[in-house]
N, C-alpha and C positions, 0 to 999 in steps of 0.2 A: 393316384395321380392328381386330380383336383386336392387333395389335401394338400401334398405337395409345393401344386401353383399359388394357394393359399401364403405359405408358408414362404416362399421365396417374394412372393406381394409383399409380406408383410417386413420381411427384410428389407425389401427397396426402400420404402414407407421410410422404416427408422433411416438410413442412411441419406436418406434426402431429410430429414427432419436434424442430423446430424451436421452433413454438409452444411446449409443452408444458415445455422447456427454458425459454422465455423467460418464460413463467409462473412455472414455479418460483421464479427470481429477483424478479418481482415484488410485490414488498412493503413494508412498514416491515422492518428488521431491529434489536436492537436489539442491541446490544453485550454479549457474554459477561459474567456476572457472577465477581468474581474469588473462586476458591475456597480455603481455605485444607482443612489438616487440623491437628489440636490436636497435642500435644506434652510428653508429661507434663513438668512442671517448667519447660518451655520456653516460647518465643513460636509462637503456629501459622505451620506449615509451609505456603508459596505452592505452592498445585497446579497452578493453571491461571486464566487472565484472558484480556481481550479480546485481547491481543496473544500472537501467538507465533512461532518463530524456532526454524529447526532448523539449526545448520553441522554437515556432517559433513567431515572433511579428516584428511590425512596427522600423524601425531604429532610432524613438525617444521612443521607452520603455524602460526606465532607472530605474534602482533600485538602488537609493544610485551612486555610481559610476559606474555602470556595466551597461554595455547592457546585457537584459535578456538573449540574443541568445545567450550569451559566458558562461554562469551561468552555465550549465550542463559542461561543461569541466573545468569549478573547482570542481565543488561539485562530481560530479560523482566519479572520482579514488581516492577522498578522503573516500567517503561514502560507495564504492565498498568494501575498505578495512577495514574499523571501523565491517560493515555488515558482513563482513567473520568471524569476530572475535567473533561476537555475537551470530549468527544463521545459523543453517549445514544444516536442510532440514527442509522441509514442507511436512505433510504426510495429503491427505484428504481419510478418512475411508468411506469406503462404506454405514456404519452406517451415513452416515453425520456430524461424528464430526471432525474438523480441530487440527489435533495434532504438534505441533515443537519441533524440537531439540533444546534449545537454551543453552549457556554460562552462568555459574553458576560463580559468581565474587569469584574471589581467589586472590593470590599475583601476582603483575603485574609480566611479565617477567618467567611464570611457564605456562607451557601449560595447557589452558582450561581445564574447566570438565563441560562435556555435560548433559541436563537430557531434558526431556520431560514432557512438560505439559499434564496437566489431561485432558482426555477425558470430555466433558459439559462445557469447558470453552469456546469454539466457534464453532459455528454450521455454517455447509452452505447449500444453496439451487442454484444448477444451472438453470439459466433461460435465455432461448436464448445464446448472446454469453459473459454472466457477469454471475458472482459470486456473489452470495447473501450474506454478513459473519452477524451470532446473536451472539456475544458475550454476554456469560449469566447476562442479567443485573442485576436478584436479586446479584450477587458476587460483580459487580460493585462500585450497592447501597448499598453493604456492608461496603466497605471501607470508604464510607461517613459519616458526622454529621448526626445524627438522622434528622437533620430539613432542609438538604441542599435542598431540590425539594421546599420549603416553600419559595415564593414570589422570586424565581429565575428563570424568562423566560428562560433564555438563558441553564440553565443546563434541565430544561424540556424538550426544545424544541431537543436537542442533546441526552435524553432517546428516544423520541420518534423516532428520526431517527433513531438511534438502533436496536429497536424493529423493526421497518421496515425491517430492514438487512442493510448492507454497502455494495452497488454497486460497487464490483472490473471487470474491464474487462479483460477477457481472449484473448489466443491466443495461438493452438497449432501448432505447426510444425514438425515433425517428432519425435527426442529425445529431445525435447525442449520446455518451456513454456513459457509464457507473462503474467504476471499479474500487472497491470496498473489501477491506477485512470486517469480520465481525465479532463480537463478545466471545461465541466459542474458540475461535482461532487464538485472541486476543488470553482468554484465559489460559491458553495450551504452550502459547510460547512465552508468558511474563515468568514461569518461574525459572527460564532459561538466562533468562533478562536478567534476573536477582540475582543471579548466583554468578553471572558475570559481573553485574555489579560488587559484586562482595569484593573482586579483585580493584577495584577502581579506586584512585583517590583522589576524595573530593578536588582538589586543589587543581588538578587538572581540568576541573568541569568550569571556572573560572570564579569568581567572587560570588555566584549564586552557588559553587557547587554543594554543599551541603543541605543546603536547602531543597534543591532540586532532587539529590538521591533521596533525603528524607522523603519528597512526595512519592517519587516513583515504589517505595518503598513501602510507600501507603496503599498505595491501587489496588493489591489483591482483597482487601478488608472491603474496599466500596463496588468492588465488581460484585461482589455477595448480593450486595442490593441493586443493583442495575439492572436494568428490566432489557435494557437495548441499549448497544454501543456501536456503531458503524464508522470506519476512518477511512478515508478513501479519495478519490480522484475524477473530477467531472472534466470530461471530454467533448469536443467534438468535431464534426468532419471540416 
């Protein structure tokens, strides 16, 4: 009997230690605001935005001309701000469904118009300290040929991931959140990536596109060396 009561203790324990977790996350969230700092004589200095990105690697990881450790201080206050332009919050429903606000395209130079996608387009499950995301893939496979899953490994084997959920990691902090892919994640689904690439051509990617599949192209050889890679999204309430 006391074993028992133990045992049924020890269940509550996890389930409030689960809850509690999955509370956390439940909310609007809304996208980091992007901070600068001033600069006597200068233009202010990009501190931090809704996007962030840390590569740590060996001092021969080169992509194309770059050392990958300096890649995040270009790309980031670029993508900080294209990001603001696109997407205002992120709401996860207690229901489990993943709702956003995002930018509705109109004439350049006219302030955005916001709307929010439909509830059943993306579902989450929290487990541990990641985000489970199912985006609904009958809608998906809707947008496709009737016959695209037909003798294409590479597009099966990327539903199938799906259906599993897409492992994002979390991180809360007070009024603030982290939401991050990392190196393993990142290594698991680039060669899904290549191999859809291999179908693309350049010319569509615009006057870089060559350029650009070359680097992407490049990535698997510099993940080798990379110590840490994290891509992801700072939030808050």
């Amino acid at each position: 009997m006391r074993k028992s009561i133990v045992c049924v203790f020890m269940m509550l324990c996890a389930l409030h230690l689960f809850s509690s977790c999955n509370d956390g996350i439940v909310r609007t969230w809304k996208l980091s605001q992007i901070k600068t700092e001033e600069v006597p004589g200068g233009k202010p200095k990009f501190v931090s935005g809704p996007l962030f990105m840390t590569w740590e690697a060996s001092n021969d990881a080169v992509l194309g001309f770059f050392k990958v450790t300096g890649i995040p201080t270009m790309v980031v206050p670029m993508g900080s701000s294209k990001l603001a332009q696109q997407l205002k919050d992120i709401t996860f429903q207690k229901d489990g469904n993943v709702v956003v606000t995002y930018a509705v395209p109109n004439q350049e130079g006219t302030e955005p118009q916001w709307e929010k996608s439909k509830p059943g387009m993306v579902t989450y499950k929290v487990k541990d300290d990641q985000i489970l995301f199912f985006p609904n893939v009958d809608n998906l496979l809707a947008s496709l040929p009737a016959d695209s899953l037909r003798n294409n490994a590479t597009l099966n084997e990327a539903v199938e991931m799906v259906k599993n959920g897409i492992p994002v990691n979390y991180k809360l902090e007070g009024n603030t959140a982290k939401l991050f892919i990392d190196k393993p994640f990142i290594e698991k689904i680039f060669p899904l990536i290549l191999a859809g690439l291999d179908n693309v051509d350049p010319a569509t990617m615009g006057n870089m596109g060559g350029m650009i599949k070359g680097l992407l192209q490049g990535i698997p050889s510099v993940l080798q060396k990379t110590t840490k890679l994290e891509i992801g999204l700072n939030l808050e309430k």
